[in-house]
C-alpha positions in Angstrom: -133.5 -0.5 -6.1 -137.1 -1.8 -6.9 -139.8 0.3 -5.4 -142.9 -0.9 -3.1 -145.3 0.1 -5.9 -148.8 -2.1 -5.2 -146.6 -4.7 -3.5 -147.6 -5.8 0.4 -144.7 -4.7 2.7 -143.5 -8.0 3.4 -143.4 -8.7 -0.5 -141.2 -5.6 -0.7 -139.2 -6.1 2.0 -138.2 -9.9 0.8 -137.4 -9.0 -2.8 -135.4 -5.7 -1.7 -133.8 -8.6 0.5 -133.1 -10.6 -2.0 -131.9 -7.8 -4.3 -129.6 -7.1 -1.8 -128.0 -10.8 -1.4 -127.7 -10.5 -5.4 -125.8 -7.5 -5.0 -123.3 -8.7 -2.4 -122.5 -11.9 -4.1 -121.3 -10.1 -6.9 -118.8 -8.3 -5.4 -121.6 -4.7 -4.6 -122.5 -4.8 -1.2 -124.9 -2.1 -0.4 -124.8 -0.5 2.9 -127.7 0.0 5.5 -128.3 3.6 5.2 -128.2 2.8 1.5 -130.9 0.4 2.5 -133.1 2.0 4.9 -133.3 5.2 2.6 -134.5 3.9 0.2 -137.4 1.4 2.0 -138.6 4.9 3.7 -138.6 6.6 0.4 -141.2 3.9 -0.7 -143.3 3.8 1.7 -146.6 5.7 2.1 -147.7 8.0 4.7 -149.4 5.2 6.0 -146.0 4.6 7.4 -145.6 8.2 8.8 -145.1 7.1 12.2 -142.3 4.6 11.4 -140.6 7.0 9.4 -140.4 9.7 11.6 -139.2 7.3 14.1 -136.6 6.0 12.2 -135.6 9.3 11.3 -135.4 10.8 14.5 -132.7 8.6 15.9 -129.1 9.1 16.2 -128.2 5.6 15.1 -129.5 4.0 11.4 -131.6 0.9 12.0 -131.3 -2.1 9.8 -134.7 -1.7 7.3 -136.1 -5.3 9.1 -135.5 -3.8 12.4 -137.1 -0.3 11.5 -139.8 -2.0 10.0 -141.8 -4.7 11.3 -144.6 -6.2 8.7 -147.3 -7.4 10.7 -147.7 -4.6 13.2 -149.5 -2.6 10.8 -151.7 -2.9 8.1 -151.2 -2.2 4.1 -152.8 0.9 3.9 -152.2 2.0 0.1 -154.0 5.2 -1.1 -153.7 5.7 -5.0 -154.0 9.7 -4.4 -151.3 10.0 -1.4 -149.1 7.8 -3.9 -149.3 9.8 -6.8 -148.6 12.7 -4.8 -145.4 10.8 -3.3 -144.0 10.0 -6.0 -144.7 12.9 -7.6 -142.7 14.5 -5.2 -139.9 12.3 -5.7 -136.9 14.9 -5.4 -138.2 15.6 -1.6 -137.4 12.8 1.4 -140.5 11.6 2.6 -139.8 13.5 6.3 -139.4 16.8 4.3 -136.2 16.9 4.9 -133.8 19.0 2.7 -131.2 17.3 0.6 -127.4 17.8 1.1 -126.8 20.4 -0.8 -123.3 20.7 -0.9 -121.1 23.3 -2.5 -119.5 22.9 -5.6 -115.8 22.6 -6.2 -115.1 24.8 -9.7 -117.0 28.0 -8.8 -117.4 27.7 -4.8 -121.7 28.5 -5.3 -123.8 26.6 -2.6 -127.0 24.5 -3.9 -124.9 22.1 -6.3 -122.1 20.1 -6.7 -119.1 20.0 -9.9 -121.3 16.8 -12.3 -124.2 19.8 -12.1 -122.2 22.8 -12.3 -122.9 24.6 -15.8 -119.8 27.1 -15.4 -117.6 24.3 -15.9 -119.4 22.6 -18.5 -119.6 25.6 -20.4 -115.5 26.2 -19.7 -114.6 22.2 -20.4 -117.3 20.9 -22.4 -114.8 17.8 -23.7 -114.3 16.8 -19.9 -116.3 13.8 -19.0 -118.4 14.9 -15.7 -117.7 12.4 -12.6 -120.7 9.9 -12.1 -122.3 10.2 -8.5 -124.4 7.7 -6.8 -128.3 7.9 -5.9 -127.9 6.9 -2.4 -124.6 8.7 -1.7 -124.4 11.2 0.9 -121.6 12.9 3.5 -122.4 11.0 6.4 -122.3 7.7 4.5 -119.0 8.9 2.5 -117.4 9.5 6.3 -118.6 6.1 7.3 -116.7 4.7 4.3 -114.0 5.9 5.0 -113.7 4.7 8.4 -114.1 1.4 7.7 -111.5 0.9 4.9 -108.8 2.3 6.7 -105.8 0.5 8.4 -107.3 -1.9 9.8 -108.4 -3.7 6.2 -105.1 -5.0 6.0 -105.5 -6.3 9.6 -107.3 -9.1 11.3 -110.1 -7.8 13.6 -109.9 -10.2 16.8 -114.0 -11.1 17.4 -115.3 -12.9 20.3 -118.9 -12.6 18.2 -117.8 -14.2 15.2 -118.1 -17.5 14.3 -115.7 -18.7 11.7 -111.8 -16.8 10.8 -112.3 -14.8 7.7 -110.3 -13.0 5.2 -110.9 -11.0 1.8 -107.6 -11.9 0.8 -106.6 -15.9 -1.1 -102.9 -14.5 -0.4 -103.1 -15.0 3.3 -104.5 -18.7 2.9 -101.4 -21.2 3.2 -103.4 -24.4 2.1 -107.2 -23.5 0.8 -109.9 -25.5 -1.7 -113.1 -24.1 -3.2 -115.4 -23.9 -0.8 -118.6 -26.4 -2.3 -120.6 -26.1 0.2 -124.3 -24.4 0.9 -123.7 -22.1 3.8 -123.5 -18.4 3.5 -121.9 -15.8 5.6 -124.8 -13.8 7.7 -124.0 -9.8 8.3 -125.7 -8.7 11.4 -127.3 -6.2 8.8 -129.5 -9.1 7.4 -126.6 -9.4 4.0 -126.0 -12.5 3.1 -121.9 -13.6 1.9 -120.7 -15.7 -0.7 -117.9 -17.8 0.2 -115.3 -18.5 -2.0 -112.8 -20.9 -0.5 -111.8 -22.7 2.3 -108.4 -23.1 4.0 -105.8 -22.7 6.7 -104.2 -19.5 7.8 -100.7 -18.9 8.8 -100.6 -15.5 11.6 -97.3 -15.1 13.1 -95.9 -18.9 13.2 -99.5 -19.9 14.2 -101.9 -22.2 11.7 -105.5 -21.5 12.0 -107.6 -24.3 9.9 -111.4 -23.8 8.6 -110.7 -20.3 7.4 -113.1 -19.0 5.3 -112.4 -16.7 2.6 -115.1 -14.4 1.6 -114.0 -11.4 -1.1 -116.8 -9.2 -0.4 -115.9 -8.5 3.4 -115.1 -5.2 4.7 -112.9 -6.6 7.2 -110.7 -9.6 7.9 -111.9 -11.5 11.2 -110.4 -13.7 13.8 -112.5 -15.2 16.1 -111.5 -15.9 19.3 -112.8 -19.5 20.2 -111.8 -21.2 17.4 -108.4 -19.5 17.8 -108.3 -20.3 21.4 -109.3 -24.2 20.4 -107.1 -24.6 17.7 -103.8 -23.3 19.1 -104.3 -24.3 23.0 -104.2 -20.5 23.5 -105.4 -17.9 25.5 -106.8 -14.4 24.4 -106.4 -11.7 27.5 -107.9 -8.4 26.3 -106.4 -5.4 28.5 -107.8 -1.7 28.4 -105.4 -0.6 25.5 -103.9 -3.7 24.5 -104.4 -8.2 24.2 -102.0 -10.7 24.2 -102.2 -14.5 23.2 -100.7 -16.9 25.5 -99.8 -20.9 24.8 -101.0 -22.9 27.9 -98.4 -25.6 27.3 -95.5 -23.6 26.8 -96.7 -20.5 29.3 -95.0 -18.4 26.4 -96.6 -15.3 24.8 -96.9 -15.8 21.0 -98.6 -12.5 20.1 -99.4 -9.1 21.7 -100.6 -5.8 19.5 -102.2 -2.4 21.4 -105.9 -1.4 20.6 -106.1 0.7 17.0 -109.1 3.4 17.5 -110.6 1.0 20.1 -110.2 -2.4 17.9 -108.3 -5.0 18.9 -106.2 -5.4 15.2 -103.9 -8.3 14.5 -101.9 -7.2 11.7 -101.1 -9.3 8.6 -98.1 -9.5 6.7 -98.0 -8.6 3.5 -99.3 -11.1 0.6 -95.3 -12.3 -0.7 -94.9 -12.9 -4.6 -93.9 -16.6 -4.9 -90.3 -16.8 -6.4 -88.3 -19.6 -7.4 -84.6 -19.7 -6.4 -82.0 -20.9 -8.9 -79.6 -23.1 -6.6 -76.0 -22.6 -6.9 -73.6 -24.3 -8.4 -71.8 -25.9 -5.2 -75.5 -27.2 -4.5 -75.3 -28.9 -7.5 -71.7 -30.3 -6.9 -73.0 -31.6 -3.8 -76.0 -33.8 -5.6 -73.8 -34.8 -8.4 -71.7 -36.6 -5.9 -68.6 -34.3 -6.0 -67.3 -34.9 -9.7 -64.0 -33.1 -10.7 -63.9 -29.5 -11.8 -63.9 -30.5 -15.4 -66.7 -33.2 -15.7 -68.8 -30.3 -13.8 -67.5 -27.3 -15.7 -69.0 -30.0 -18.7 -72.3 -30.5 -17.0 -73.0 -26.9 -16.2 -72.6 -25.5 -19.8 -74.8 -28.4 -21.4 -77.7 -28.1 -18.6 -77.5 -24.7 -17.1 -77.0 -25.8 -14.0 -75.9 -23.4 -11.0 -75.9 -19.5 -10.9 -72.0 -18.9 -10.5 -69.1 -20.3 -11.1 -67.7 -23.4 -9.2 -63.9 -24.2 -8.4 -63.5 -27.9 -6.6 -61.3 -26.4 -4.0 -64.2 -24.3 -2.5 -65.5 -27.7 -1.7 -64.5 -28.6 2.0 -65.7 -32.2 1.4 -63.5 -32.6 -1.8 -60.5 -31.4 0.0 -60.9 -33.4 3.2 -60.8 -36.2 1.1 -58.1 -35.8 -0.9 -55.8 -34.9 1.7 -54.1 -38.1 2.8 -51.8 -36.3 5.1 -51.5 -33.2 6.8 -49.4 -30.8 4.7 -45.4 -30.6 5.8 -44.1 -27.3 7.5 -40.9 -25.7 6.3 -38.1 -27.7 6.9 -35.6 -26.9 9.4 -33.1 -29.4 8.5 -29.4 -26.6 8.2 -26.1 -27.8 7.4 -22.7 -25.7 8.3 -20.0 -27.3 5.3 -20.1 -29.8 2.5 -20.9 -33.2 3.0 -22.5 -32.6 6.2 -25.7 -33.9 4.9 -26.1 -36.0 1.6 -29.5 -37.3 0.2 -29.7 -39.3 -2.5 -32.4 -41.7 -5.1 -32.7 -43.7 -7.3 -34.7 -43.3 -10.7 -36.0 -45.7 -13.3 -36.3 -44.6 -16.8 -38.6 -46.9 -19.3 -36.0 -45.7 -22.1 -33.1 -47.5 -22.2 -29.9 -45.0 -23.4 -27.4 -45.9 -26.2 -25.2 -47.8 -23.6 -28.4 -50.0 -22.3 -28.6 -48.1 -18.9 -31.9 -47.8 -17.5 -30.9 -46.3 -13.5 -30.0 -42.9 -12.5 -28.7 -43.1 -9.0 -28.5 -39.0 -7.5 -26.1 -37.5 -4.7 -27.3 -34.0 -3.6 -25.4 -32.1 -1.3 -27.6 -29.8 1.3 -25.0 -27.5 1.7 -24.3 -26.9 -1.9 -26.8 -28.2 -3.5 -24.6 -29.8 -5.8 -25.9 -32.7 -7.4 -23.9 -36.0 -9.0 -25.6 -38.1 -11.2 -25.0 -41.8 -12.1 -26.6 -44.0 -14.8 -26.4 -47.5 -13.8 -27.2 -50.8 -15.2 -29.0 -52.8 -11.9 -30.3 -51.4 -8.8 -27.5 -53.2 -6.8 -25.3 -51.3 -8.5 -25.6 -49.2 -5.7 -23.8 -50.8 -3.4 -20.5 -50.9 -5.4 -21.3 -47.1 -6.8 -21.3 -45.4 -3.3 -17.6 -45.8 -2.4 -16.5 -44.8 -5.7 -18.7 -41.4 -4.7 -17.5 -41.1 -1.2 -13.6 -41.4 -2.2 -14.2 -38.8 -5.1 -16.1 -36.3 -3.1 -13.9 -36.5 0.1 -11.1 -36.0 -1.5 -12.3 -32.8 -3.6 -13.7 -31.1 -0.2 -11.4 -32.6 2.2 -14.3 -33.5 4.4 -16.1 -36.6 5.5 -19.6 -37.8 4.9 -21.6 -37.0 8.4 -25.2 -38.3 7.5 -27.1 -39.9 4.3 -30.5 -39.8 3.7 -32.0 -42.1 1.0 -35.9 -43.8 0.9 -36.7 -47.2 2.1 -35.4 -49.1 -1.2 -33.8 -52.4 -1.2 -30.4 -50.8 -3.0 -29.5 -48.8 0.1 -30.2 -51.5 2.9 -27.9 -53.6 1.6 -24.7 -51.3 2.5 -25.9 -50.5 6.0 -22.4 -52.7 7.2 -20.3 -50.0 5.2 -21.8 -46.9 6.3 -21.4 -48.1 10.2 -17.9 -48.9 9.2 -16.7 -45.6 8.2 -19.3 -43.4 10.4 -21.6 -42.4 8.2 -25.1 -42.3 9.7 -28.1 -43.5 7.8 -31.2 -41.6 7.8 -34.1 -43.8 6.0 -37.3 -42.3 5.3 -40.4 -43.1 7.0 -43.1 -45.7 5.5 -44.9 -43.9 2.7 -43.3 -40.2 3.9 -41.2 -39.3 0.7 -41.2 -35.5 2.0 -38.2 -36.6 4.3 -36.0 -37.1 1.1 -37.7 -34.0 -0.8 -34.7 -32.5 -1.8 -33.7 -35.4 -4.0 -36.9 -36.0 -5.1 -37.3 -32.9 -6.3 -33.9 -33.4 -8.7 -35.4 -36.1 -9.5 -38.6 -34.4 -11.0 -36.1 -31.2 -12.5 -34.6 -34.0 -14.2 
């Protein structure tokens, strides 16, 4: 700190002042007994009755309360300074110095950086640096200001703007451009850094200034009650916030040590999610397993694997019917029930036959097979069957199934004839005939 030397007091006072400022903008914020200490330790006993003043209160004044420039004269005597000064090691109110007791070898009247035991003992240990201004009551103070509550809001109805020491807690926030500064009520002067909204417990709080050199993050009441049609009702040992539209009670926190605290969540790291692979299914528009399987090993896309029928979209669909329970079609004998079919082959066999009309038996599950020429051979092939068949089980034919095809309405006259019922498939319901088709696809 610069000392009064010839200086006027108000000369003093304004460049300790602006000393001071310097300090805090930089990130050092000196603290008001730091202050006031040292302004009494510069002034002459021309000052005597100020500093006794000062000194006998309970309470430590801010140095431009304590001192007041114009009530009292510049009264500078070269020989009372020299003897000050001289007797630099001494407050000016001849008060003793903390003394202390030191932590190595438990003597009174120094502390470990001046103990010579231990530097004797560890000479190659670096001793810890202390400060000038640094004493226990100002170590205690300290300490109870950077406590719990720094990671908390302090609800203020004295304030003037939100504040926080933190860029985390800022949502949305620019650099602040602008001339102002943040006033202390000890006479400091703040930097601010940036500008933006906050987001506390679901609720956005614009025009919050963020200032890094705070002790303590601030809400202030009016502007919170103003920007969230709110209102703040401070009990004995607890405060609530209420929405006026709603009636509904966003907030409510008990006092901390006497402070109303609103606590903060904790800054969260910003991570990127990698999307998962039936995300990406979904935006490519659903493509088959294989064209995706293609896609996700050429561009890394997805975190898992991906199977088109975990796809409830993709299924839906491609289901054009509901699925078929088991049958429960039974049979007691031979010939009770006979399906049949009739297959086309492209390839033509050695005698030119290109049909293969099928008899299954459900009972058996016997199956005959025909190659035929024409599809209307059919008609002409189906008494030869029933005379063979009826003869070998001694039985009659009961009921046929066959499909819709052209070659089997043609002999509906025959089958009435000789009591054979005629079971045709529904439209575009193949199932009903499954057993032949399924012969059909052995085969």
């Amino acid at each position: 700190m610069a000392s009064k030397g010839t200086q006027s007091i108000t000369t003093y006072m304004h460049s300790l002042k602006q000393i001071v400022d310097l300090l805090a903008s930089l990130g050092f914020p000196v603290f008001v007994e730091d202050m006031t200490d040292c302004v009494l330790r510069s002034l002459d006993n021309g000052y005597r009755v100020v500093i006794d003043d000062v000194n006998a209160r309970d309470t430590v004044l801010a140095p431009m309360t304590a001192l007041n420039a114009q009530a009292r004269p510049d009264h500078y005597d070269k020989t009372r300074s020299r003897q000050f000064f001289a007797s630099s090691t001494s407050r000016p109110d001849n008060r003793k110095l903390f003394l202390g007791c030191c932590q190595w070898c438990n003597v009174k009247g120094h502390v470990l950086s001046q103990c010579h035991t231990f530097k004797q003992q560890h000479p190659g240990v670096p001793m810890p640096a202390r400060s000038s201004f640094t004493n226990p009551r100002q170590v205690q103070v300290h300490t109870a200001t950077v406590g719990t509550s720094q990671n908390s809001f302090l609800v203020d109805n004295g304030a003037t703007h939100h504040v926080t020491i933190d860029l985390a807690n800022l949502a949305l926030h620019h650099l602040y451009t602008g001339p102002d500064s943040l006033f202390m009520g000890n006479g400091l002067s703040l930097n601010i850094t940036h500008s933006g909204t906050l987001l506390l417990n679901d609720l956005s709080l614009s025009h919050t200034l963020c200032v890094s050199s705070m002790q303590q993050k601030i809400i202030y009441v009016s502007q919170l009650t103003k920007q969230t049609n709110s209102v703040v009702v401070f009990l004995p040992n607890s405060f609530y916030v209420k929405n006026l539209q709603t009636g509904q009670t966003t907030h409510n926190d008990s006092c901390v040590d006497g402070l109303n605290l609103w606590p903060a969540k904790s800054p969260s790291v910003h991570s990127v999610q990698t999307d998962s692979s039936a995300s990406w299914h979904h935006r490519l528009g659903h493509p088959s397993s294989s064209i995706f399987t293609f896609i996700q090993q050429h561009f890394s896309l997805g975190s898992n694997k991906f199977q088109q029928s975990d796809c409830n979209s993709c299924q839906i669909n491609k289901s054009h019917k509901l699925p078929f329970n088991e049958s429960t079609l039974k049979s007691s004998y031979p010939l009770e029930i006979i399906f049949s079919d009739l297959w086309t082959s492209h390839v033509l066999s050695i005698d030119g036959l290109c049909y293969y009309c099928m008899f299954v038996d459900h009972f058996t599950h016997y199956i005959w097979l025909y190659p035929i020429k024409h599809e209307s051979d059919v008609q002409t092939l189906f008494p030869q069957f029933k005379s063979l068949v009826e003869n070998f089980f001694h039985r009659n034919i009961k009921i046929l199934y066959t499909d819709n095809g052209g070659e089997y309405i043609g002999f509906h006259p025959f089958l009435s004839t000789h009591g054979i019922s005629h079971h045709p498939t529904p439209p575009h319901t193949p199932e009903h005939n499954g057993i032949s088709e399924a012969g059909i696809g052995t085969l």
